[in-house]
C-alpha positions as CSV (number, residue, x, y, z in Angstrom):
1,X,69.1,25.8,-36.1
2,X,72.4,23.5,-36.4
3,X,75.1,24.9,-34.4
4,X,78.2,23.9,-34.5
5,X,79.7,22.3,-30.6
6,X,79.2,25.0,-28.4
7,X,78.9,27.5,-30.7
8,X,76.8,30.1,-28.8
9,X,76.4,27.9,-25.3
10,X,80.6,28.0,-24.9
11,X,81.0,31.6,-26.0
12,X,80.9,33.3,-23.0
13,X,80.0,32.2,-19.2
14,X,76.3,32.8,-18.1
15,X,75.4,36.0,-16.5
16,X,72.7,36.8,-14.0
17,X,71.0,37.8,-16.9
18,X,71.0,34.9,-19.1
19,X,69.4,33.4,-16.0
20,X,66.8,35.7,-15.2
21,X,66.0,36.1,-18.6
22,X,65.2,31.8,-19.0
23,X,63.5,31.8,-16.0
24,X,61.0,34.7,-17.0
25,X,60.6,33.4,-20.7
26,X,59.6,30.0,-19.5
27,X,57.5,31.7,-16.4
28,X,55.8,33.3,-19.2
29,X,54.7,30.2,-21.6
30,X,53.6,28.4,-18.3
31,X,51.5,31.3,-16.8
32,X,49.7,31.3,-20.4
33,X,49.3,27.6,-20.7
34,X,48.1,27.4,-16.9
35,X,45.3,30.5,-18.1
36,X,44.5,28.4,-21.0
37,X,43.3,25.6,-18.9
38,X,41.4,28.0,-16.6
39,X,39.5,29.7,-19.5
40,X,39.1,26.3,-21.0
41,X,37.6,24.7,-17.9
42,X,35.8,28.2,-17.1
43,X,33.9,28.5,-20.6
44,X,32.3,25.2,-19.4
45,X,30.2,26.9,-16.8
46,X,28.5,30.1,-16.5
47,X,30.0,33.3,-17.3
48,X,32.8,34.9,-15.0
49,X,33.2,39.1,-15.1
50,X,37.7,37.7,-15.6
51,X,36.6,35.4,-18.4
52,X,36.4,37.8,-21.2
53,X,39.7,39.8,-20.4
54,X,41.7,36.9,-19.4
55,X,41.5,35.8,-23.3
56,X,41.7,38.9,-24.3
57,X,45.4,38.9,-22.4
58,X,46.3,35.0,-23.3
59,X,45.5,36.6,-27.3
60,X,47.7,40.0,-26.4
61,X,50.5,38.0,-24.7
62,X,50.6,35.0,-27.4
63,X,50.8,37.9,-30.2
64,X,53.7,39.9,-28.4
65,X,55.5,36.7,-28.2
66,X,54.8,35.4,-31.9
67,X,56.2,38.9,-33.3
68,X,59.2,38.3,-31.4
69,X,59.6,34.8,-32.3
70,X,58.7,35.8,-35.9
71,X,61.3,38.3,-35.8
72,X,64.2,35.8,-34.7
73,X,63.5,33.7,-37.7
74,X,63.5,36.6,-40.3
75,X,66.6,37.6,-38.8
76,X,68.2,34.2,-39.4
77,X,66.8,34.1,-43.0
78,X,68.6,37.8,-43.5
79,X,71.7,36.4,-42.2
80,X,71.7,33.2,-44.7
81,X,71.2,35.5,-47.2
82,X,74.1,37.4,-46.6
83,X,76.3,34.4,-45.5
84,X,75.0,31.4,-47.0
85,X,78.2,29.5,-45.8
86,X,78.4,30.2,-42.1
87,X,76.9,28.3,-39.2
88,X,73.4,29.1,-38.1
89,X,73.4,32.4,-36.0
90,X,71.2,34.1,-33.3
91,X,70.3,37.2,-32.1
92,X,72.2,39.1,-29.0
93,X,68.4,38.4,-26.4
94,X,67.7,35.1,-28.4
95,X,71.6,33.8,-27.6
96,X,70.9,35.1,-24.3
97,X,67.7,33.2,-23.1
98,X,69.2,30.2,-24.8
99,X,72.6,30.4,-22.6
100,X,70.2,30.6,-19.7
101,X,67.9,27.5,-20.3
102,X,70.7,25.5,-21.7
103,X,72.0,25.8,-17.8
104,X,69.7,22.7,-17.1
105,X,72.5,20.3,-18.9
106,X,75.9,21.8,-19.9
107,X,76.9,19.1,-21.3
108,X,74.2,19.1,-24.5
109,X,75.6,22.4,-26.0
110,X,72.2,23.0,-28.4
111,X,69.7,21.6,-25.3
112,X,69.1,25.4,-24.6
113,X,68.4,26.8,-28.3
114,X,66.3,24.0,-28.9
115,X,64.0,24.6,-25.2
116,X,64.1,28.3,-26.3
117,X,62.2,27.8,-29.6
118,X,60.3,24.9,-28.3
119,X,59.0,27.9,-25.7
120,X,58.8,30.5,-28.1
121,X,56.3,28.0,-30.4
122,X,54.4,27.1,-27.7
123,X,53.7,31.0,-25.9
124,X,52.9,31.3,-29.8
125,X,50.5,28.4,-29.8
126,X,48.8,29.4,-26.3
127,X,47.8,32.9,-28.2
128,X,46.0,30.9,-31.0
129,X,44.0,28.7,-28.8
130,X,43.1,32.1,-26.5
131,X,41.3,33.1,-29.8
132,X,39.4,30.0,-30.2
133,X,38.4,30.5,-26.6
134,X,36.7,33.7,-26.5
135,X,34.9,33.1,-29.3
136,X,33.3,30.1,-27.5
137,X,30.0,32.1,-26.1
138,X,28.6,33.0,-29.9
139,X,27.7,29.9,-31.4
140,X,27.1,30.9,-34.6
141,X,29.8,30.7,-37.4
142,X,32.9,33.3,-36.7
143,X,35.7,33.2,-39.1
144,X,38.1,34.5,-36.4
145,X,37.4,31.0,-35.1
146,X,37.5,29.2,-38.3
147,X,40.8,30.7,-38.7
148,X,42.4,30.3,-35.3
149,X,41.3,26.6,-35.5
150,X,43.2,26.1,-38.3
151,X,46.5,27.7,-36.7
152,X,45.9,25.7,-33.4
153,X,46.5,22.7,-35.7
154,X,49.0,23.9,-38.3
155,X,51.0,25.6,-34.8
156,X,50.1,22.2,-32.8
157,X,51.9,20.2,-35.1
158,X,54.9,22.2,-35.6
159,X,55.1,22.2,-31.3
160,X,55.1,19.0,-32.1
161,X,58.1,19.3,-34.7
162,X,60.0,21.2,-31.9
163,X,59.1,18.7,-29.0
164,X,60.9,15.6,-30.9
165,X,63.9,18.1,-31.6
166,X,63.8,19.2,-28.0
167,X,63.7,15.7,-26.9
168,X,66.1,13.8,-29.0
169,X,68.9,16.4,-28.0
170,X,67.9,15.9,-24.2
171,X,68.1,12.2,-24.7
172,X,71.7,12.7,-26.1
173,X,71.6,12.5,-29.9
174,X,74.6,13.8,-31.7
175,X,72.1,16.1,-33.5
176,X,68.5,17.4,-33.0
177,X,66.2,15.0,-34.6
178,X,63.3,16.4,-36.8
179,X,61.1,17.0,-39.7
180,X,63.4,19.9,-40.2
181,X,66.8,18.1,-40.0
182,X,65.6,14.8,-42.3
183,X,65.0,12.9,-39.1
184,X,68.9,13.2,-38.8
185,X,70.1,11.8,-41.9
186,X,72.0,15.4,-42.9
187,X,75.0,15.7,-42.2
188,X,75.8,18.7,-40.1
189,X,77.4,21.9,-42.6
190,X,75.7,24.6,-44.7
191,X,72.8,22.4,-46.5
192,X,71.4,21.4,-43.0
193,X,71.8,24.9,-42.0
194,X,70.2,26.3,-45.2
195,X,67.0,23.4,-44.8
196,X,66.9,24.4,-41.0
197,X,66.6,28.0,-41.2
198,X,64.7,28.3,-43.8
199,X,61.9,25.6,-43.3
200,X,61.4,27.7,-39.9
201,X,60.9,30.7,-41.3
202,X,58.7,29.7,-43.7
203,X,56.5,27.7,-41.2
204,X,56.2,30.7,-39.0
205,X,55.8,33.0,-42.1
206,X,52.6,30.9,-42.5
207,X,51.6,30.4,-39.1
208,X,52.1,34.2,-38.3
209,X,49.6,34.9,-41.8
210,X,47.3,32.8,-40.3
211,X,47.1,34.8,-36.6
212,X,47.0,38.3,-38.8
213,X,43.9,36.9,-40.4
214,X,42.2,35.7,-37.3
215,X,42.9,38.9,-35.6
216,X,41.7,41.0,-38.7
217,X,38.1,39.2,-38.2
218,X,37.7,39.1,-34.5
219,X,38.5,42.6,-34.4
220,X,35.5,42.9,-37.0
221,X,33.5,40.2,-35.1
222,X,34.5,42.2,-31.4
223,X,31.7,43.2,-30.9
224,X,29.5,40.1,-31.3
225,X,32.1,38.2,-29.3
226,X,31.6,40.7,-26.1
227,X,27.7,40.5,-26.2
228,X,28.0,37.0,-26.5
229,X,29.2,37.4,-23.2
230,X,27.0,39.9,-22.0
231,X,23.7,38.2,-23.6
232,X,25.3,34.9,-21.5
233,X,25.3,36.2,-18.3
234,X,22.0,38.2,-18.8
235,X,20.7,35.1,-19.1
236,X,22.1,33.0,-16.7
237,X,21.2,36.0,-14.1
238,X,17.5,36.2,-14.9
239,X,17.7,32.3,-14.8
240,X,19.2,32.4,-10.8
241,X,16.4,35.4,-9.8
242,X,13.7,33.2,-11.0
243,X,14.9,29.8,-9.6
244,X,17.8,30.6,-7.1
245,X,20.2,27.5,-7.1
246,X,18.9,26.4,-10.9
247,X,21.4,25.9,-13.3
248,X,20.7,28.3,-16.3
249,X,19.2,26.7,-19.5
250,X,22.1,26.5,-21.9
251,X,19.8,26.2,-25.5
252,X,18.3,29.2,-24.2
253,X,22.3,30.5,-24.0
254,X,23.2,29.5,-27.1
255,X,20.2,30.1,-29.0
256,X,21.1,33.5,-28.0
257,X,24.7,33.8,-29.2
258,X,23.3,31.9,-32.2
259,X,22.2,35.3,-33.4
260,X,25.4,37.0,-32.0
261,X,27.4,37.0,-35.2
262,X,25.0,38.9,-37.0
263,X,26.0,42.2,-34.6
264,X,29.4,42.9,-36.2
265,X,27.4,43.7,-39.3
266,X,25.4,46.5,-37.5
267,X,26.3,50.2,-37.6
């Protein structure tokens, strides 16, 4: 969003708990990034017993965070609606966290909104990429894969969006610089406000539909997606008792979680 100078940053002094609040947000997106490229780098080798419940929390966390981040926006769109004419405006916690991150330069009054959303779209982005990795051990076709693929893109490139606004306000522009703000070229007032607000809610609107359909199918597809697992390290197992030291034959791995899809259909 487009605030005007100061607008929320200036309000009021930052408490202890704008602080702790910043700190734990952004704790939170790097803890699930930093688990990302554990599982990511784990999935390449055999099967670990923390494999399968690690995803399951890097989905749990990223889908807590999306509905609060999802939330934010609708709330903005509800206030538009009922004041069209007035800056951009923020929720009591979101105003909050943003006070608290935009601590690391004072002197860029919107550098802390725009870090808080660029966090918020990432912890989001982290959740969708948790999906694609659990779903790693069946290698037949899983549409809670097909689907989360297709928000890791969609969500990577609106990251993206918020990275460039992140940055050009951290560099010093006058005003965030973006897809969502015309690269600039609109002036600051109530038709940047109304493009800003509502271009954000609709690409979370659409990101959020996407994660609701690839949670609908891998709670359908669960249980092919845990024996996958299982059937993995079955394998691997029988393949270390016969040859101790041997790595495990992975065709014979994923000619097994080939058939793995086919479970969720069973009674």
């Amino acid at each position: 969003m487009e605030h005007p100078h100061g607008a929320h940053e200036m309000g009021s002094s930052v408490s202890l708990l704008d602080t702790v609040g910043a700190v734990l947000f952004t704790g939170w997106a790097v803890a699930m990034w930093l688990a990302v490229v554990v599982l990511a780098l784990a999935n390449r080798g055999p099967v670990r017993p923390w494999l399968y419940k690690t995803a399951v929390a890097v989905i749990g966390l990223g889908v807590i965070g999306q509905i609060g981040h999802f939330q934010e926006h609708a709330a903005q769109a509800a206030y538009w609606v009922a004041n069209p004419y007035s800056p951009a405006w923020m929720t009591p916690w979101a105003d909050s966290l943003a006070r608290g991150m935009g601590q690391v330069d004072p002197s860029k009054p919107a550098l802390g909104m725009e870090i808080l959303h660029l966090t918020g779209n990432f912890i989001f982005l982290a959740g969708l990429v948790g999906i694609v990795q659990i779903t790693r051990r069946v290698a037949g076709c899983l549409a809670s894969r097909k689907w989360a693929r297709m928000g890791v893109w969609m969500q990577g490139i609106h990251g993206l969006e918020h990275v460039v606004l992140t940055a050009s306000v951290a560099l010093g522009a006058g005003r965030a610089i973006g897809l969502s703000t015309w690269f600039g070229a609109v002036e600051p007032g109530p038709a940047l406000v109304t493009y800003r607000v509502w271009w954000h809610f609709v690409a979370n609107l659409i990101g959020t539909a996407i994660l609701t359909i690839a949670l609908y199918h891998l709670w359908k597809e669960r249980r092919a997606v845990k024996e996958g697992y299982e059937v993995a390290a079955l394998l691997e197992s029988e393949v270390g008792e016969s040859a101790p030291g041997a790595a495990p034959d992975r065709s014979a791995v994923e000619e097994a979680g080939a058939r793995e899809p086919t479970l969720a259909a069973r009674p």
